[in-house]
N, C-alpha and C positions, 0 to 999 in steps of 0.2 A: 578403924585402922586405915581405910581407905582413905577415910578424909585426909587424915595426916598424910597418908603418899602426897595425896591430888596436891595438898598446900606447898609437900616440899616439892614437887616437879614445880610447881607455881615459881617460887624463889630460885631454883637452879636457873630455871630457864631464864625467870629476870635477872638472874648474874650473869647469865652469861651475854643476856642484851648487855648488860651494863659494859663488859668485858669487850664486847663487839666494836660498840662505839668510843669505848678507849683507846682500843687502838688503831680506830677508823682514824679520830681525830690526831693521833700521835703523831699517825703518819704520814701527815698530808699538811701543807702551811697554807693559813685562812689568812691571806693579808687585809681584808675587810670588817676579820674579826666578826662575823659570822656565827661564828660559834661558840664565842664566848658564854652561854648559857650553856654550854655541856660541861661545867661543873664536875669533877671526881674527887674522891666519894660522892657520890647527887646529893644534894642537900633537898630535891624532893623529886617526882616522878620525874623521869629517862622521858617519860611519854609528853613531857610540858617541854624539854627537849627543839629548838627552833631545828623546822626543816625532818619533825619525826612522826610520824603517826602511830598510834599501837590502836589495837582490839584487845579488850580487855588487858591492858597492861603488858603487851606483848608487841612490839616490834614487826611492824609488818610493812612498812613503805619510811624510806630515806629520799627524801626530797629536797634535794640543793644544785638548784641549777641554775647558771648567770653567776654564782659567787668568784670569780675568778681565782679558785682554790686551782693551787699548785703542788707539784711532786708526784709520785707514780698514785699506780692504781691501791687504792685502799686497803690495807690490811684490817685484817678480823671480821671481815665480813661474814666467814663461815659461820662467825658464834652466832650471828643475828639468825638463825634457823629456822625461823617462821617469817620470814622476808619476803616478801611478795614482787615488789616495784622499788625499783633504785633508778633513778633520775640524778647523775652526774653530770649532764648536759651542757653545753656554756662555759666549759670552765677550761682550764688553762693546764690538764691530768697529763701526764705523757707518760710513756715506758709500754707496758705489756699488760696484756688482760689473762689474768691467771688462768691456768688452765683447767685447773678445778674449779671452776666458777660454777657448776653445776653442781656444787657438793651442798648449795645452797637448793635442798630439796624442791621447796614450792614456788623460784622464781616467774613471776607472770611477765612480769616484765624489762629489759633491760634496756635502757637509754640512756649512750655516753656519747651522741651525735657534737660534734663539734667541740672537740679536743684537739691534743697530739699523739694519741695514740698508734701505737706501729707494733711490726711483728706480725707474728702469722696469728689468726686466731683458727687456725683450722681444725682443732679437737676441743675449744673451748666450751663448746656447746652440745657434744654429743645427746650428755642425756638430759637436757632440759626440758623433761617432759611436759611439763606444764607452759613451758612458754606461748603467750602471745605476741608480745612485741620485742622485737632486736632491732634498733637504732645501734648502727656501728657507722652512720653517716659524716663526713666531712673529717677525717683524721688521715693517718698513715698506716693503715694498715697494708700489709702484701701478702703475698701468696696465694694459694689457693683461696677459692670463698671455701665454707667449708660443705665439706658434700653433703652431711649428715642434716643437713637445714633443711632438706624437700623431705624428708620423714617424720620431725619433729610432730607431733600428730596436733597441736594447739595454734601452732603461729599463724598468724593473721597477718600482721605486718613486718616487713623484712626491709630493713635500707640499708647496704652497703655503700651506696653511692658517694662519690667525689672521695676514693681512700684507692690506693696502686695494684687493688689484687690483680691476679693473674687469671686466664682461663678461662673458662664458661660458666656459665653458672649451672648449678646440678639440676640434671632433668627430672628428677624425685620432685 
């Protein structure tokens, strides 16, 4: 009987990848066509997927940067739950970086340097515990940087730079 759990968390989880990048792709315009292999229904693995990498059949890094993808920040991100590294870099994103972007448990890394992004992101990051890297470089961002960044206990690399924040940056 365990087995059968293990298989059905196996399947929920891959729907909900699947779910993930449905609506990542919905809501964002690929004028490069890009992403025309993300196929719905998948006619076969999510993980053959251009610009996806899984472990074991799980989603763990979204890599598309330079695609000159346009519209806001990503929706359904949350469903990808074992998401490690997202690299939207390069590309043409603007509006606001969700504020629960940390709902995305194990992020390692996030890299959206050279966008249009604006807004404050000052509680975006609270509990990213696991972060390494934050590229918020070359956008619009304002406000405060956010203070809660000198205690994240993993980051290593931090770029705010060339975006309108305010302030000092936090002595943590």
């Amino acid at each position: 009987s365990m087995l059968v759990i293990a298989l059905l968390l196996g399947v929920i989880s891959c729907q909900s990848d699947v779910e993930c990048l449905k609506e990542f792709k919905s809501s964002i315009r690929d004028p490069m066509h890009f992403l025309d292999s993300w196929i719905f229904p998948p006619t076969f693995s999510i993980c053959k997927f251009a610009g996806i990498d899984c472990f074991h059949e799980v989603v763990y890094k979204i890599d598309l940067p330079g695609l000159g993808l346009t519209g806001g920040f990503p929706r359904g991100l949350d469903k990808c739950s074992n998401l490690a590294f997202l690299d939207l870099s390069h590309n043409k994103l603007n509006g606001t970086i969700p504020s629960n972007i940390c709902g995305i448990p194990y992020l390692i890394s996030f890299d959206v340097h050279n966008n249009s992004f604006s807004g404050s992101v000052e509680t975006s990051f609270n509990n990213c515990t696991f972060l390494n890297n934050l590229d918020l470089s070359h956008n619009r961002f304002l406000g405060p940087i956010p203070g809660q960044i000198g205690v994240l206990p993993r980051l290593t690399k931090f770029d705010v730079s060339f975006n309108q924040f305010t302030g000092t940056i936090p002595s943590s």
